[in-house]
The first five atom37 places (N, CA, C, CB, O) and aatype in JSON, in Angstrom:
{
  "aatype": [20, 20, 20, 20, 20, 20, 20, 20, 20, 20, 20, 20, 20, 20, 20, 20, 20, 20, 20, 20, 20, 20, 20, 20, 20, 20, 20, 20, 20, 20, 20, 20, 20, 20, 20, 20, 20, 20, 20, 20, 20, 20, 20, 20, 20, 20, 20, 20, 20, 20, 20, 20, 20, 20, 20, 20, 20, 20, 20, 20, 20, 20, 20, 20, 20, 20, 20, 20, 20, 20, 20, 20, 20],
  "atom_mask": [
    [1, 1, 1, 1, 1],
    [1, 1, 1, 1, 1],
    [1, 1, 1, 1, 1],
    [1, 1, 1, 1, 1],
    [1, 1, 1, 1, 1],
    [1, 1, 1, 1, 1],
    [1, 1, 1, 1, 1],
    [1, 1, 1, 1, 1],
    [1, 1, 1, 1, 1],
    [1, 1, 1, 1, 1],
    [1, 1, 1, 1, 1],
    [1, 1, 1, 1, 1],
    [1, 1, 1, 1, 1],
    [1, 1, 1, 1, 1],
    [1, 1, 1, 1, 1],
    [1, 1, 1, 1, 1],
    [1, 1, 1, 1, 1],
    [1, 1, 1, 1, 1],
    [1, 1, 1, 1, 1],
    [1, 1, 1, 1, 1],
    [1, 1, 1, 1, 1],
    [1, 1, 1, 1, 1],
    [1, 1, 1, 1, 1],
    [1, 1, 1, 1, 1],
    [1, 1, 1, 1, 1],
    [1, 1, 1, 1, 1],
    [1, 1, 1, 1, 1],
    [1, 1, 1, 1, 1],
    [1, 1, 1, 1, 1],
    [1, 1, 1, 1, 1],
    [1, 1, 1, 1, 1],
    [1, 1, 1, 1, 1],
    [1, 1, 1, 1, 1],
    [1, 1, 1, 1, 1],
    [1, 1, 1, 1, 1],
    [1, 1, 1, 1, 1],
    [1, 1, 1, 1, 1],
    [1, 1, 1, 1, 1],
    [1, 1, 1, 1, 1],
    [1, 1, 1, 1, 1],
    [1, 1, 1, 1, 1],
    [1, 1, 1, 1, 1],
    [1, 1, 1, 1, 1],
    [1, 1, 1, 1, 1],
    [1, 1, 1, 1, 1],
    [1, 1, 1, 1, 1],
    [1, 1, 1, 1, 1],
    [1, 1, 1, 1, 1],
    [1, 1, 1, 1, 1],
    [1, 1, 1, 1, 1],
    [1, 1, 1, 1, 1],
    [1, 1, 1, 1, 1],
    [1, 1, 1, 1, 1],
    [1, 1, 1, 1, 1],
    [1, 1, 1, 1, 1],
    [1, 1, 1, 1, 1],
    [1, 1, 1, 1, 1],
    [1, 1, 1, 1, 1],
    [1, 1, 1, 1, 1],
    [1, 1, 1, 1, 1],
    [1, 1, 1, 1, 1],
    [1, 1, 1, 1, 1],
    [1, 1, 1, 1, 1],
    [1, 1, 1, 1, 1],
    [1, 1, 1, 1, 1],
    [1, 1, 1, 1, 1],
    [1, 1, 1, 1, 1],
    [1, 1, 1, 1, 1],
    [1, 1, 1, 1, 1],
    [1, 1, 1, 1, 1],
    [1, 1, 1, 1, 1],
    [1, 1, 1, 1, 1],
    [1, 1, 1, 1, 1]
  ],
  "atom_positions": [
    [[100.14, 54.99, 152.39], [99.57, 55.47, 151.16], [98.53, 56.55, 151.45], [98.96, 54.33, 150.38], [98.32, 57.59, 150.82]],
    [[98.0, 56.15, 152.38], [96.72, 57.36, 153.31], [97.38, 58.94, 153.3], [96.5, 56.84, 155.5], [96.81, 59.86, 152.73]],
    [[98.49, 59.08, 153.92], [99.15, 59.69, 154.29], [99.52, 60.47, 152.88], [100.0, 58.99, 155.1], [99.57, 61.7, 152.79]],
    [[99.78, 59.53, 151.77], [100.29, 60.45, 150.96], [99.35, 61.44, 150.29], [100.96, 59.78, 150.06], [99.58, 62.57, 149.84]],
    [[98.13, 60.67, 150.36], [96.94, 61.77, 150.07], [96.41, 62.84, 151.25], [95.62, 60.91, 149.68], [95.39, 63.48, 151.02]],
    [[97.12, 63.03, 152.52], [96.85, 64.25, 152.98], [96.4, 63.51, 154.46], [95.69, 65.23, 152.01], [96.71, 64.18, 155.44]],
    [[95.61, 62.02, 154.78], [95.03, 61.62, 155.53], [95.51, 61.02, 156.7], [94.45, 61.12, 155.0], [95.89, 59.87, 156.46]],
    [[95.66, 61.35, 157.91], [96.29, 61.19, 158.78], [95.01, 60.45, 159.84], [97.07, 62.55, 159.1], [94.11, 61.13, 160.34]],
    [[95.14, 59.0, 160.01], [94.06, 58.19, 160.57], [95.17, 58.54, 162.04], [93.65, 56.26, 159.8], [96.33, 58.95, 162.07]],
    [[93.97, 58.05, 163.42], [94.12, 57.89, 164.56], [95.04, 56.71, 164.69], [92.94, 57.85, 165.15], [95.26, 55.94, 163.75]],
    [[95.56, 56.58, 165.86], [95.85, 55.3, 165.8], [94.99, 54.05, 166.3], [96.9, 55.32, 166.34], [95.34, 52.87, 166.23]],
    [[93.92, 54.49, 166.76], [92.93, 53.36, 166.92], [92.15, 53.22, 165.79], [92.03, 53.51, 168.05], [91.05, 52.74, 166.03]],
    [[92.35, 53.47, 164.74], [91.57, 52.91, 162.98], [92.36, 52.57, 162.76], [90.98, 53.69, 161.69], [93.51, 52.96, 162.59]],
    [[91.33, 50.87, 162.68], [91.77, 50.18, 161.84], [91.38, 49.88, 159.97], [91.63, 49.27, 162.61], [90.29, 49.5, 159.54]],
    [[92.18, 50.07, 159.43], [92.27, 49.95, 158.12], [92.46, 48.43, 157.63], [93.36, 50.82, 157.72], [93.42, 47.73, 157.95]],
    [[90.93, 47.84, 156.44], [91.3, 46.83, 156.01], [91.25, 46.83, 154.8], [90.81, 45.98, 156.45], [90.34, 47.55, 154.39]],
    [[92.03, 46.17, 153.74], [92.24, 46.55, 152.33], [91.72, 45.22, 151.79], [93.84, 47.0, 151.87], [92.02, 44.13, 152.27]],
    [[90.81, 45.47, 150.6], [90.09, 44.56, 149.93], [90.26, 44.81, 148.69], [88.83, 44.5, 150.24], [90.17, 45.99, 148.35]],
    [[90.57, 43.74, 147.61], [90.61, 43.71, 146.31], [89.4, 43.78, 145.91], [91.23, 42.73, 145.81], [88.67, 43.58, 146.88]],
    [[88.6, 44.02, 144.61], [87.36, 44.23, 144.1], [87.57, 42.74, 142.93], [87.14, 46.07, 143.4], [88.57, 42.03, 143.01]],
    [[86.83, 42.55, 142.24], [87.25, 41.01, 141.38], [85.31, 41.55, 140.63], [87.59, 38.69, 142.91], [84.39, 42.18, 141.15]],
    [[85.46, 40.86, 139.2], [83.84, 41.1, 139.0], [82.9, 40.48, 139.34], [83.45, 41.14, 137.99], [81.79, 40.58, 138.81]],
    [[83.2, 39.7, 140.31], [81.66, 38.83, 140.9], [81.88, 39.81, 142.44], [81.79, 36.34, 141.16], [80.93, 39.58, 143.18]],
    [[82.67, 40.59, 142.93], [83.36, 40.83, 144.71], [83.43, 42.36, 144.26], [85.37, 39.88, 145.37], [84.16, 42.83, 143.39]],
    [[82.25, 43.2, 145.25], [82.44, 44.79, 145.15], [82.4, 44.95, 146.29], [81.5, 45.72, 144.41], [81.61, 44.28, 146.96]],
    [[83.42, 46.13, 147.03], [83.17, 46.58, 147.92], [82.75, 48.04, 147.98], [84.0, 46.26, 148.49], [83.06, 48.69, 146.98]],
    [[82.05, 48.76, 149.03], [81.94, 49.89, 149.31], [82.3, 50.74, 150.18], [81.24, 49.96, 149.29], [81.8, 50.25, 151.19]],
    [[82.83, 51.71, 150.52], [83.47, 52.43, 151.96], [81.94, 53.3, 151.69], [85.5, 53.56, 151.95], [81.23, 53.71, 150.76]],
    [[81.99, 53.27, 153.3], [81.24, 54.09, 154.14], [81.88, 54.77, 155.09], [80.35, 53.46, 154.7], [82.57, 54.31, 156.0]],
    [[81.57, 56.14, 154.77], [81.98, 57.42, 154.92], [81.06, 57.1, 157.01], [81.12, 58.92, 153.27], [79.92, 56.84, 157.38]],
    [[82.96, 57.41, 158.06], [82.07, 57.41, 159.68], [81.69, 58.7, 159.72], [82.98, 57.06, 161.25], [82.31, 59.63, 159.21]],
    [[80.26, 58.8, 160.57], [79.46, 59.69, 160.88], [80.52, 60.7, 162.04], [78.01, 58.92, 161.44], [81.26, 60.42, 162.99]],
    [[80.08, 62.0, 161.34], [80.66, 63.04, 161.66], [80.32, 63.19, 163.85], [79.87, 64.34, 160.41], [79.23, 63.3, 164.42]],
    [[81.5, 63.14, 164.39], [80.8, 63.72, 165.67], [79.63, 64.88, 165.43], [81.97, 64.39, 166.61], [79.34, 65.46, 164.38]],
    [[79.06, 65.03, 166.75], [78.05, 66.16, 166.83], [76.55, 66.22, 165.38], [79.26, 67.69, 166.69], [76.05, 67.19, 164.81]],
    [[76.41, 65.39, 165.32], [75.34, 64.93, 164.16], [74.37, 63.79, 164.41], [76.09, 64.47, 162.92], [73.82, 62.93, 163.73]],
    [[74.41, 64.13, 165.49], [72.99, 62.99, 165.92], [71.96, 63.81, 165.98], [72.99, 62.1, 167.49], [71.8, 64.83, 166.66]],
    [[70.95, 63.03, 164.87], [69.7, 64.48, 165.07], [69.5, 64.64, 163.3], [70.61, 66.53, 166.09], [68.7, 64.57, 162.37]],
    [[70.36, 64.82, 163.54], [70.79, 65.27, 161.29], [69.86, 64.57, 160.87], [72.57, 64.56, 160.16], [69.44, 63.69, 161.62]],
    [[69.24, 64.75, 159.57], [68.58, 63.83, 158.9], [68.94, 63.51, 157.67], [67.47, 64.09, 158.87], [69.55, 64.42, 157.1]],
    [[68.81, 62.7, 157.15], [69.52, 61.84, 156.08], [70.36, 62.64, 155.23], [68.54, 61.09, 155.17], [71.57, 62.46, 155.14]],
    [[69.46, 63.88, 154.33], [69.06, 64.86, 153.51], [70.79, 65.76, 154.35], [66.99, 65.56, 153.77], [71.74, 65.8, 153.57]],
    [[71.0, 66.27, 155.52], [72.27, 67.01, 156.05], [72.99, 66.34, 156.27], [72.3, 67.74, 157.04], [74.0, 66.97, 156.57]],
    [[73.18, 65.21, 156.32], [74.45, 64.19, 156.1], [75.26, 64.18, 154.91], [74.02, 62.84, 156.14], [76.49, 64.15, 154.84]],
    [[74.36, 64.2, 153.92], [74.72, 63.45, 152.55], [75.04, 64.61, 151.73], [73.48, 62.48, 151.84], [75.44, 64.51, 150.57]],
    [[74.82, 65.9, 152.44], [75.84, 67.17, 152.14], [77.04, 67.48, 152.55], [75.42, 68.17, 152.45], [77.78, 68.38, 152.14]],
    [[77.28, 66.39, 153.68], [78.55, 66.73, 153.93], [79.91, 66.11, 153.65], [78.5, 66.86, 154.94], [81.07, 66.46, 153.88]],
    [[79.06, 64.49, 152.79], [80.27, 63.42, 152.13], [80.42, 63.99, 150.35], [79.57, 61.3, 152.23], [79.76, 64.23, 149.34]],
    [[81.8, 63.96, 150.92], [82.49, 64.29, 149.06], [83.17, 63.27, 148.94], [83.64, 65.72, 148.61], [83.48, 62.57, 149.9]],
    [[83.68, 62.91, 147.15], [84.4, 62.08, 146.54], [85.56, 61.56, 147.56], [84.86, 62.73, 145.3], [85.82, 60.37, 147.68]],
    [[85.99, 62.23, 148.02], [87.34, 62.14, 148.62], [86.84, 61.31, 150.14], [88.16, 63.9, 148.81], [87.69, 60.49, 150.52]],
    [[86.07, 61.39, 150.7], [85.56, 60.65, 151.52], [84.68, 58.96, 151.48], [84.92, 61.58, 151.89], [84.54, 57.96, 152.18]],
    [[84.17, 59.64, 149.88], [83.58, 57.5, 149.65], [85.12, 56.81, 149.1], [81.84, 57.06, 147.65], [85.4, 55.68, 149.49]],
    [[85.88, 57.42, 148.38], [87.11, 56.69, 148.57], [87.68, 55.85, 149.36], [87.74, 57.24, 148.6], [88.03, 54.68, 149.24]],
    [[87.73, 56.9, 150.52], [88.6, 56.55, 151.49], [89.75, 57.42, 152.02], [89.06, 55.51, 151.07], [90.41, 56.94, 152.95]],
    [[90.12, 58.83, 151.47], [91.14, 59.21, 151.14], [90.8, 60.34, 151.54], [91.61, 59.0, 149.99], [91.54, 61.23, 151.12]],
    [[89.57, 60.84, 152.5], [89.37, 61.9, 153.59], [88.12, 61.09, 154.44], [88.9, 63.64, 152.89], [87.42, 60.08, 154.38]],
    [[88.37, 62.16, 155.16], [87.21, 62.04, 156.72], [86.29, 63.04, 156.6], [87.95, 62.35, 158.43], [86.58, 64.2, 156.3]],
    [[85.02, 62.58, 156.84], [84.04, 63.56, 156.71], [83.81, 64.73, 157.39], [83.13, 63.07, 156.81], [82.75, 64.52, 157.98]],
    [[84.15, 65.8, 157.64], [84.3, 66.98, 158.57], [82.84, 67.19, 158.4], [85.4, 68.31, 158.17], [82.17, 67.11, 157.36]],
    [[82.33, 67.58, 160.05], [80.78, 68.73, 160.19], [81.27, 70.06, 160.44], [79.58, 68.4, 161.66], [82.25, 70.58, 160.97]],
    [[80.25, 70.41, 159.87], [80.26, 71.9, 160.43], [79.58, 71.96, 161.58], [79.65, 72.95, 159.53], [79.13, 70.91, 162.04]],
    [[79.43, 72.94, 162.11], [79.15, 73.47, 163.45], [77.44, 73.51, 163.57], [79.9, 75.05, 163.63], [76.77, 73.45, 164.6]],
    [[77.01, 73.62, 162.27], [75.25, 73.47, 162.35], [75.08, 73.0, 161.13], [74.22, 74.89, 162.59], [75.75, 73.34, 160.16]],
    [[73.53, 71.61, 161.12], [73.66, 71.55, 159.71], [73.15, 72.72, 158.69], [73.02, 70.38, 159.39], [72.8, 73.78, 159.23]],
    [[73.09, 72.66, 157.59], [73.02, 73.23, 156.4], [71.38, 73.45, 156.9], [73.55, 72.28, 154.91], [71.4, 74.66, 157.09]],
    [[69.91, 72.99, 157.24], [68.96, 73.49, 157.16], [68.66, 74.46, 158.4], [68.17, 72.55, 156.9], [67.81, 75.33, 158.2]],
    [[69.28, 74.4, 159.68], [69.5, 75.25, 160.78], [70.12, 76.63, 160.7], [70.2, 74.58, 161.59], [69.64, 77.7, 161.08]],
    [[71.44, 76.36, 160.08], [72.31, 77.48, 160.03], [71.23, 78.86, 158.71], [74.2, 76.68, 159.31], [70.58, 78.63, 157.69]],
    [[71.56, 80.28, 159.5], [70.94, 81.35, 158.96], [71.6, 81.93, 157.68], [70.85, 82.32, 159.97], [72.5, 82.75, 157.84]],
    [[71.33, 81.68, 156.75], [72.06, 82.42, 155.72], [71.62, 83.98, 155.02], [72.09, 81.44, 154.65], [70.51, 84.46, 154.81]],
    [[73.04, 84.56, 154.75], [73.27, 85.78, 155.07], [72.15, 86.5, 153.81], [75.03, 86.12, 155.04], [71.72, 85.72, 152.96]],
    [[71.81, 87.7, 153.76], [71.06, 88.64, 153.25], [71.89, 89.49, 152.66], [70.27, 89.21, 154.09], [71.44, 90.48, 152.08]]
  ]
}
């Protein structure tokens, strides 16, 4: 089903599927991007979209966070 939305997991993720019920919520947490140790809370949380608290992408970094990188003039 991953797959049909575009998402192609490793084969070492493991995937576990949980029903929600109204007393039973679960939440996905979006794994931390390689190369982002250091980041602070604030450049993380620019880089998770909808499609990632789903479940139904992976959080991509960019190459520097958002307060490092020079923006153009």
């Amino acid at each position: 089903m991953l797959a049909d939305f575009g998402l192609e997991l490793p084969k070492d993720v493991e995937v576990r599927v949980h029903d929600s019920t109204a007393d039973q919520r679960y939440i996905m947490l979006a794994m931390r991007p390689k190369a982002t140790r250091g980041w602070t809370e604030a450049e993380l949380a620019r880089l998770v979209r909808r499609d990632c608290m789903i479940g139904t992408a992976i959080v991509a970094a960019p190459s520097k966070p958002a307060s490092r990188r020079r923006t153009a003039r």
